[in-house]
C-alpha positions as a printed Julia matrix, in Angstrom:
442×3 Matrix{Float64}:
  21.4   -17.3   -35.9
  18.86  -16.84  -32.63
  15.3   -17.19  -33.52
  13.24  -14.12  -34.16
  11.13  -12.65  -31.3
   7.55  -12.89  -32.11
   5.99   -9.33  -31.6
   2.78   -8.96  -30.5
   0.9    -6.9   -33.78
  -0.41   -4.28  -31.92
   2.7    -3.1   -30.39
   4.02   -3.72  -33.83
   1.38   -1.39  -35.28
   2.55    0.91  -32.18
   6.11    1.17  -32.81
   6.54    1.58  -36.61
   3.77    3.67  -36.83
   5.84    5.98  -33.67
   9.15    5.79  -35.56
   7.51    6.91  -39.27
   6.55   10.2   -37.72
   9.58   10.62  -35.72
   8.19   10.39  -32.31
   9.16    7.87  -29.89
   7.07    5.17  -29.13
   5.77    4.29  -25.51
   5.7     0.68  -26.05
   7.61   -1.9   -27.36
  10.89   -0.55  -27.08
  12.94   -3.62  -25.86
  11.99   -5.31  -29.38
  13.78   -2.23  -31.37
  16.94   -1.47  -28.79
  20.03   -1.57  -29.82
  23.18    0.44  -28.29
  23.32    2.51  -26.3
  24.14    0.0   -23.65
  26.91    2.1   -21.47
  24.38    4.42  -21.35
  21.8     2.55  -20.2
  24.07    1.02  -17.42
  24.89    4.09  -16.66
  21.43    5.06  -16.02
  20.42    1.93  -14.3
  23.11    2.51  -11.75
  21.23    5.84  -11.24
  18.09    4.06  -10.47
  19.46    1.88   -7.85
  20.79    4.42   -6.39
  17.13    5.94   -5.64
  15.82    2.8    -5.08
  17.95    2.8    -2.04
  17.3     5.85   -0.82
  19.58    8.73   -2.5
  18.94   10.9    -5.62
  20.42   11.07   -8.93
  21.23   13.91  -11.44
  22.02   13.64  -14.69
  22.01   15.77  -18.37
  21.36   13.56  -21.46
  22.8    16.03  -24.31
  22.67   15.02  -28.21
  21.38   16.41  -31.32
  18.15   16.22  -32.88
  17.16   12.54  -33.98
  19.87   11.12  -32.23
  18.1     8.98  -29.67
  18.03   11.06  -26.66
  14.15   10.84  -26.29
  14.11    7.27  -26.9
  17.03    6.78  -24.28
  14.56    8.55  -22.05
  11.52    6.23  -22.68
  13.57    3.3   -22.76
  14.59    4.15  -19.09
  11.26    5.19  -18.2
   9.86    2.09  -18.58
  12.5     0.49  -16.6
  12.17    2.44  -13.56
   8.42    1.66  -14.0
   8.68   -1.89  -14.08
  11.49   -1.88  -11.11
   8.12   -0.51   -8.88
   9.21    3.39   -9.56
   6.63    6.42   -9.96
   7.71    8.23  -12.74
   7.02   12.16  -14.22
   7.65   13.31  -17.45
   7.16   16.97  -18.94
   8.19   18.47  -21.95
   9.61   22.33  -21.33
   7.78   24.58  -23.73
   7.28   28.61  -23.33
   4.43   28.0   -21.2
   6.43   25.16  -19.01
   9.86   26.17  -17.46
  11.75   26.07  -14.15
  10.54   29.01  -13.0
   8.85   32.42  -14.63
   7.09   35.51  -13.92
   4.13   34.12  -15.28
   3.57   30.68  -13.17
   5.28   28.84  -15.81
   7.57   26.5   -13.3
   4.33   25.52  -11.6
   2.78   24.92  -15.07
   5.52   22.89  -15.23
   4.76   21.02  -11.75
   1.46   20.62  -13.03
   2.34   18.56  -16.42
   4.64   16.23  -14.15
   2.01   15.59  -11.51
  -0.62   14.87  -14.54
   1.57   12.95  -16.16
   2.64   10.88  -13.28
   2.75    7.07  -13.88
   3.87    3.24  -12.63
   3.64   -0.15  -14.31
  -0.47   -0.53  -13.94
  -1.32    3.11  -15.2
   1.67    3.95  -17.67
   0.05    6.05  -19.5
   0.09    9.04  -16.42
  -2.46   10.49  -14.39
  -1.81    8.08  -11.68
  -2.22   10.39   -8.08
  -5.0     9.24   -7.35
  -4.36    5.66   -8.0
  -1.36    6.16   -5.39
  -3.25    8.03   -3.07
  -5.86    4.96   -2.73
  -3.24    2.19   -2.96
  -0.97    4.13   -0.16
  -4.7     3.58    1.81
  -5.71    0.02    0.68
  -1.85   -1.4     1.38
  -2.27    0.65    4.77
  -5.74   -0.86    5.74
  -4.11   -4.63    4.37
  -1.12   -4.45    6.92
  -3.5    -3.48    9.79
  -5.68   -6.27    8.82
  -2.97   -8.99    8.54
  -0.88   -7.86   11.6
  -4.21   -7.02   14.35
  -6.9    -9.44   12.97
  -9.85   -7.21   13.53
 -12.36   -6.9    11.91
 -12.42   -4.5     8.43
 -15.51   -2.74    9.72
 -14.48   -1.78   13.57
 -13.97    0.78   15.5
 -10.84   -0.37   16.37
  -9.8    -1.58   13.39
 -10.49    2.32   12.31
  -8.74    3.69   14.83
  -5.43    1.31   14.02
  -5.43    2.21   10.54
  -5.75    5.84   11.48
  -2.31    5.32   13.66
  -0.68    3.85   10.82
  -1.46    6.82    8.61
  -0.22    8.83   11.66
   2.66    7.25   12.0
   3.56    7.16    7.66
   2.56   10.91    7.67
   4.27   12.0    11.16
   7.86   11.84    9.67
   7.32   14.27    6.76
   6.62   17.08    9.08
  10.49   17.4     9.62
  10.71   18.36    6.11
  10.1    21.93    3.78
   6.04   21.81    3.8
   5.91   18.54    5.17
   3.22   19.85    7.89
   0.76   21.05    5.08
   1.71   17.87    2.99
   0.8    15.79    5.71
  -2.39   17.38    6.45
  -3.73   16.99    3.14
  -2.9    13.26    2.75
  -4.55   12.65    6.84
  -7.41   14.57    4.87
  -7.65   12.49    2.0
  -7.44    9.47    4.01
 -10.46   10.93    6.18
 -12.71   11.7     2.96
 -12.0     8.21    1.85
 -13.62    6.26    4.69
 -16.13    8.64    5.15
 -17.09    8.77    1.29
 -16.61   12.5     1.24
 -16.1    12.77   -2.35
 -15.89   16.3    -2.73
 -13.62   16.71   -0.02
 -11.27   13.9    -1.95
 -11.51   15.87   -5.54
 -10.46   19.3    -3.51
  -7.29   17.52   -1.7
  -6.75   16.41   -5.41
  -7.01   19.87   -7.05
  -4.81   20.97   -4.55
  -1.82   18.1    -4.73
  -2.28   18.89   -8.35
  -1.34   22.93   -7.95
  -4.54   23.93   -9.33
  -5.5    26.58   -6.0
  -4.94   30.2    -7.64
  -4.99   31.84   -3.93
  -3.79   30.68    0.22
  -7.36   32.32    1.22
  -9.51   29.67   -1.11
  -7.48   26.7    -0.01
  -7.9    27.84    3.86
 -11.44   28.24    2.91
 -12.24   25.14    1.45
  -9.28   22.73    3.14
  -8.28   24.48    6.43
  -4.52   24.89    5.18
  -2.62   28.29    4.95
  -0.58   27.04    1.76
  -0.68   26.47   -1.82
   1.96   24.76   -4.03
   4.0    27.94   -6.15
   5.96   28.84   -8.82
   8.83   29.17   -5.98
   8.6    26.59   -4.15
   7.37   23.34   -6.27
  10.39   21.23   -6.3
  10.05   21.27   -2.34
   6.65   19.15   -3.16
   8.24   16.85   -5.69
  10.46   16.08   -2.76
   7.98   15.16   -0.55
   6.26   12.92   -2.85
   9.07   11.52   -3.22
   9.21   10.55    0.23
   5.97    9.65    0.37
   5.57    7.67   -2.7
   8.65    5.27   -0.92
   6.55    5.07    2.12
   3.43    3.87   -0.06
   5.8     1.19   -1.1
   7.06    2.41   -4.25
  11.17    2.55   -4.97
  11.0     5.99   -5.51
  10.51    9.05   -7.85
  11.93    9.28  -11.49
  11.63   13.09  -13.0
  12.25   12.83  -16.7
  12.36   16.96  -18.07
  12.74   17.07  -22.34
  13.31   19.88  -24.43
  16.08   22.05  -22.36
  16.37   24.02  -25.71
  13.17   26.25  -24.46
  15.13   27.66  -21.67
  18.38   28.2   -24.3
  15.45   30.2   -26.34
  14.83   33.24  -23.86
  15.45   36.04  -24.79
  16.19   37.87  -21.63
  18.78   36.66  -19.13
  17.39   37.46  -16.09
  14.94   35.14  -16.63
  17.27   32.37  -18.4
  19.52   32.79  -15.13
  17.04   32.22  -12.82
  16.1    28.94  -14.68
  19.51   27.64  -14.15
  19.49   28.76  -10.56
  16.62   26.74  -10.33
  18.36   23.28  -11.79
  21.76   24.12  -10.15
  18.91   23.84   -6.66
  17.94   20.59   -7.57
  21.51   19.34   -8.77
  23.18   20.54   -5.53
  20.16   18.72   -3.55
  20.78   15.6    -5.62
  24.56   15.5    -5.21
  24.79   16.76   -1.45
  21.84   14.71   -0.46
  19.65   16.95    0.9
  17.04   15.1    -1.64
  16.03   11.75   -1.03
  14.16    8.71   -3.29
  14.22   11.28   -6.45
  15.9    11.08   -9.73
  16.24   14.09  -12.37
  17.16   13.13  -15.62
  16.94   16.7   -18.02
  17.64   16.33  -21.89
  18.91   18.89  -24.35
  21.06   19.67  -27.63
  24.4    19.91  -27.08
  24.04   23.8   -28.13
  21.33   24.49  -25.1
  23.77   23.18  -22.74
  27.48   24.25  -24.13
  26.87   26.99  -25.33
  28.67   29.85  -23.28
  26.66   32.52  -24.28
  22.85   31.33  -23.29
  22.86   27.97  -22.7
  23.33   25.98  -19.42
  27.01   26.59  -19.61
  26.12   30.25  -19.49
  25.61   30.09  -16.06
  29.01   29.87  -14.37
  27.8    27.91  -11.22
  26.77   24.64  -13.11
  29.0    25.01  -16.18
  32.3    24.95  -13.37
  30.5    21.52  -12.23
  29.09   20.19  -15.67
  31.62   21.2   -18.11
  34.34   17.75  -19.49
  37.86   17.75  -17.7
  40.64   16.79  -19.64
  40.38   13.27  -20.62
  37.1    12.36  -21.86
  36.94   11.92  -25.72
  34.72   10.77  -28.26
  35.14    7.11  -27.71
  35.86    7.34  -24.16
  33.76    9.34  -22.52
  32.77    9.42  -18.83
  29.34    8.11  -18.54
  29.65    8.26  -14.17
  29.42   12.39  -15.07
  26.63   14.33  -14.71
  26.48   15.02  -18.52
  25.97   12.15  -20.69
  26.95   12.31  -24.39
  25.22   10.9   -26.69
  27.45    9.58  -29.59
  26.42    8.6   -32.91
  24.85    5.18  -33.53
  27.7     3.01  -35.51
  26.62    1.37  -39.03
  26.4    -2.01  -37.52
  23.82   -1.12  -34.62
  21.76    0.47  -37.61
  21.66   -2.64  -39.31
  21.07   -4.01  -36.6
  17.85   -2.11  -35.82
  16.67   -2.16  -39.48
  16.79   -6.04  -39.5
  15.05   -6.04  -36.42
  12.5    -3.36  -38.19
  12.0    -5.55  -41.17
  11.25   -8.68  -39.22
   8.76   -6.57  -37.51
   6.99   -5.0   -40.68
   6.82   -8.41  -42.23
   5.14   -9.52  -38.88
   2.68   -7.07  -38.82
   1.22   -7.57  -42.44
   1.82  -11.5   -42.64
   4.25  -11.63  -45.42
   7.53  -13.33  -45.64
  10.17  -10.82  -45.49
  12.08  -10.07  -48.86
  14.64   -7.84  -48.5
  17.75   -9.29  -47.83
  20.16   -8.97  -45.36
  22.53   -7.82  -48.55
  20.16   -5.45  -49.44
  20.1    -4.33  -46.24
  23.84   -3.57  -45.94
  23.33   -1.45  -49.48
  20.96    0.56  -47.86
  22.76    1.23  -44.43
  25.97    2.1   -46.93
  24.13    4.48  -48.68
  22.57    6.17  -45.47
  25.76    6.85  -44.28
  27.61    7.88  -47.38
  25.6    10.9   -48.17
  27.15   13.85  -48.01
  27.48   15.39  -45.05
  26.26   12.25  -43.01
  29.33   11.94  -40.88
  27.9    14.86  -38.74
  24.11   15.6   -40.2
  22.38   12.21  -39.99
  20.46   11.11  -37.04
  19.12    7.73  -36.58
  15.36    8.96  -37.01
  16.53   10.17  -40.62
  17.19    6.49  -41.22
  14.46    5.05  -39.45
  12.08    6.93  -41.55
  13.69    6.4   -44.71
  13.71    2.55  -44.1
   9.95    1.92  -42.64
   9.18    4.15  -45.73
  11.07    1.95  -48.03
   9.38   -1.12  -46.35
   6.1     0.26  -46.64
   6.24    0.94  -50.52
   7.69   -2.57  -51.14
   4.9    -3.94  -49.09
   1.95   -1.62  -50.97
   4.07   -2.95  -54.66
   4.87   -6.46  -54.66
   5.96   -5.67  -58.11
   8.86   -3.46  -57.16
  12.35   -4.61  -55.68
  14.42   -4.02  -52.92
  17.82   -3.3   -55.23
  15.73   -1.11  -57.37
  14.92    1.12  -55.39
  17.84    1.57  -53.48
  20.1     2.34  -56.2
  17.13    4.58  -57.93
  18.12    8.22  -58.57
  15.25    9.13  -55.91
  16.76    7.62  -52.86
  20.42    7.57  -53.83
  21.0    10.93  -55.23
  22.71   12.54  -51.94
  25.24    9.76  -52.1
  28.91   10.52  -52.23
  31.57    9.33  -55.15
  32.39    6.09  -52.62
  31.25    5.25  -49.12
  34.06    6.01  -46.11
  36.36    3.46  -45.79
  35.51    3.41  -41.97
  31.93    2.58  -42.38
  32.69    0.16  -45.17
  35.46   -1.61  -42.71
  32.44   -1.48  -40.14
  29.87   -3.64  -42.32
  32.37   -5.8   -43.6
  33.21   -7.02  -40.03
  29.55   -7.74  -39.03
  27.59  -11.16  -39.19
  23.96  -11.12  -38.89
C-alpha cells in the first residue's frame, strides 16, 4: 500500500468544503483526481499544441455532476503552471457569444477580469502582465547593453524593444490600435502617468461605451465590440507569447444558456460565432489560443436548438461511425464524458476520508469494507445506472463523514444500512458493479 499524501489543512478545509456544496474547488485538485486520465491526455496534447504556437478547439459534453467542471479546473491549473494565461467565464443570459444587447462583449469582459497565471490564480491579472511584459523588457535591455537603468539611452533601447515586440501585431485584425495602446501603456509607465495607465486599462478591459470618448481621452478611433471581440482575444494571445508566456487558454462553461434562447435568430448567430473561432482554430488562422467550451450533452445534440442545430458545426462535430461508449475518440473535437466506474469512486472516497480525518486530527474509522458497502449502495439505487453523477456521491459521502465525525457514538455500518440512506436501493446490486469491486485492491 503507498503511503498517504499529507494534505496541507487549509486546502483540505478548501476542497471538502467545495465538493459539499457541489461546486468545484480551485485548489487542491491533484490530491482528489482520479480518472479521467484519457481525457486529460487528451487535453494536455491540446496544450502543447498552443504552447508551440497553434490553437486548439475542443467541446467537453456530459451531464450535470458528472465532472465536466472539475475536468475544466483540473486543466486550468495545468496550463497555469506550464507558464499559460488562462480565461474563464461562465455563459449566463447576460454573457453569450454575441447579442443585441452587448452580451458577447459582457462576455469578453468576464474573461479579461478573470484572466489568470500561476502567481495571480485567482484572475484579474492584466495588469500584472502588462507590467511584467515591461519589467522582462527593461531586464533584457539591461543584461544584453549594460547601460545604465536610468539613461537616456538605456530609455531609448527599451523603447526599440517595445517597438520591435509591438511592430509585428500591426499585420493582424486591430493589431494597429492594439499596439498603440500597449506603446501607450508602456509610455505612462515610465513617466508615472497613472491616469493615463488606468484609461489604457479601462479600455483593454472593453469598458469604453463610445469611438468618440476613447479618441478623446486615448487618441484611438476604436473600441473593443460585441462584433469583433474574439479578434482581441487573438491578439492577446499573441502578445501574451511575446511577454513570455506559452500562450492563451479560454475555458467557456455553461453552453446550456445559449441551448435556452428562445428565438433562433439569435441562437444561430451564437453558433456562427463558435463555428468563427473553431474554423480559426482548426485552419490556423488563430495562433497561441486554446478554446475549451463545456455543455450537457442535450445543449449540444440536440437537433432542434442546441449546437447540433446549426448544420455548419453539427456536419463537423457530430460522431462518425465507430466511436462507442468504451471507445470513444478523444483526438475529436467533442469529448464525452463517460461515467466514473465504481472502483475510481472508491477510489476518490478513500482518498476523501483520509483527507477528512486529516483535517480534524482523528484516526480514520471507516473501513475500507465499509467503504465498498457504501459505493455498492450508491450505485444500486434505482435508476443510478443513468441518474447518478459523481457530485451526488461526493456529497452523500463528506456528509456521511461529517456526521460520524460530529457523533463518535454512531457507526459507519449503521448508518449505511439505516432506512435513511439506503431506502432508494434496489432488491440486489448489478452484477457488473459487484464484479467491478470485487476485482479491486486498495
Amino acid at each position: 500500500m503507498e503511503p498517504k499524501t499529507k494534505v496541507p489543512r487549509r486546502i483540505a478545509q478548501a476542497v471538502l468544503n467545495s465538493l459539499k456544496g457541489g461546486v468545484v474547488p480551485r485548489i487542491g485538485l491533484p490530491y482528489v483526481t482520479v480518472g479521467r486520465k484519457n481525457e486529460i491526455s487528451a487535453l494536455l496534447h491540446d496544450i502543447d499544441i498552443i504552447a508551440e504556437g497553434g490553437a486548439s478547439f475542443r467541446f467537453i459534453m456530459g451531464k450535470y455532476g458528472s465532472g465536466k467542471s472539475f475536468l475544466l479546473q483540473t486543466i486550468r491549473n495545468y496550463a497555469m503552471d506550464r507558464g499559460f494565461v488562462v480565461a474563464d467565464a461562465d455563459l449566463s443570459p447576460e454573457r453569450r457569444m454575441t447579442g443585441t444587447r452587448g452580451q458577447g462583449l459582457a462576455t469578453y469582459r468576464e474573461l479579461i477580469g478573470n484572466l489568470s497565471t500561476k502567481t495571480r490564480p485567482e484572475g484579474g491579472a492584466l495588469m500584472l502582465l502588462l507590467d511584467r511584459w515591461i519589467s522582462s523588457v527593461q531586464a533584457k535591455a539591461a543584461a544584453e547593453s549594460g547601460l545604465a537603468t536610468d539613461s537616456e539611452a538605456f530609455a531609448r533601447l527599451v523603447s526599440r524593444e517595445i517597438y520591435t515586440v509591438i511592430s509585428g501585431m500591426n499585420e493582424l485584425v486591430h493589431g494597429f490600435d492594439f499596439a498603440r495602446l500597449l506603446s501607450l501603456y508602456y509610455e505612462s509607465s515610465i513617466h508615472g502617468d497613472e491616469d493615463t495607465k488606468a484609461r489604457v486599462l479601462r479600455w483593454f478591459r472593453g469598458e469604453y461605451p463610445t469611438r468618440s470618448e476613447a479618441k478623446r481621452e486615448l487618441g484611438v478611433n476604436a473600441i473593443i465590440t460585441d462584433d469583433d471581440w474574439y479578434d482581441y482575444l487573438k491578439l492577446f494571445a499573441v502578445f501574451f507569447r511575446q511577454a513570455g508566456y506559452q500562450g492563451l487558454l479560454v475555458l467557456i462553461d455553461e453552453l446550456v444558456n445559449i441551448y435556452k434562447i428562445p428565438n433562433s435568430i439569435t441562437r444561430n448567430s451564437n453558433y456562427e460565432k463558435i463555428l468563427t473561432i473553431y474554423n480559426d482554430a482548426l485552419q490556423g488562422k488563430a495562433r497561441g489560443i486554446g478554446f475549451i467550451l463545456s455543455g450537457t450533452p442535450q445543449c449540444i445534440e440536440d437537433r432542434r436548438r442546441g449546437v447540433y442545430s446549426y448544420e455548419a458545426l453539427s456536419s463537423r462535430l457530430a460522431e462518425g461511425k465507430f466511436s462507442r461508449e468504451g471507445a470513444r475518440d478523444l483526438l475529436s473535437p467533442v469529448i464525452r464524458l463517460e461515467a466514473l466506474t465504481a472502483e475510481e469512486m472508491l477510489v476518490l472516497t478513500e482518498k476523501l476520508a483520509d483527507m477528512h480525518a486529516g483535517l480534524y486530527d482523528y484516526t480514520r474509522t471507516i473501513s475500507e469494507d465499509e467503504l465498498e458497502v457504501f459505493i455498492r449502495i450508491e450505485y444500486g439505487r434505482v435508476g443510478a445506472d443513468t441518474r447518478i453523477t459523481p457530485r451526488e456521491i461526493i456529497r452523500d459521502f463528506i456528509e456521511l463523514l461529517d456526521i460520524l465525525y460530529q457523533h463518535p457514538d454512531l457507526s459507519a455500518e449503521a448508518l449505511l444500512h439505516s432506512e435513511e440512506f439506503s431506502y432508494a436501493r434496489s432488491e440486489a446490486v448489478s452484477d457488473e458493479t459487484t464484479d467491478e469491486l470485487a476485482e479491486f485492491t486498495v
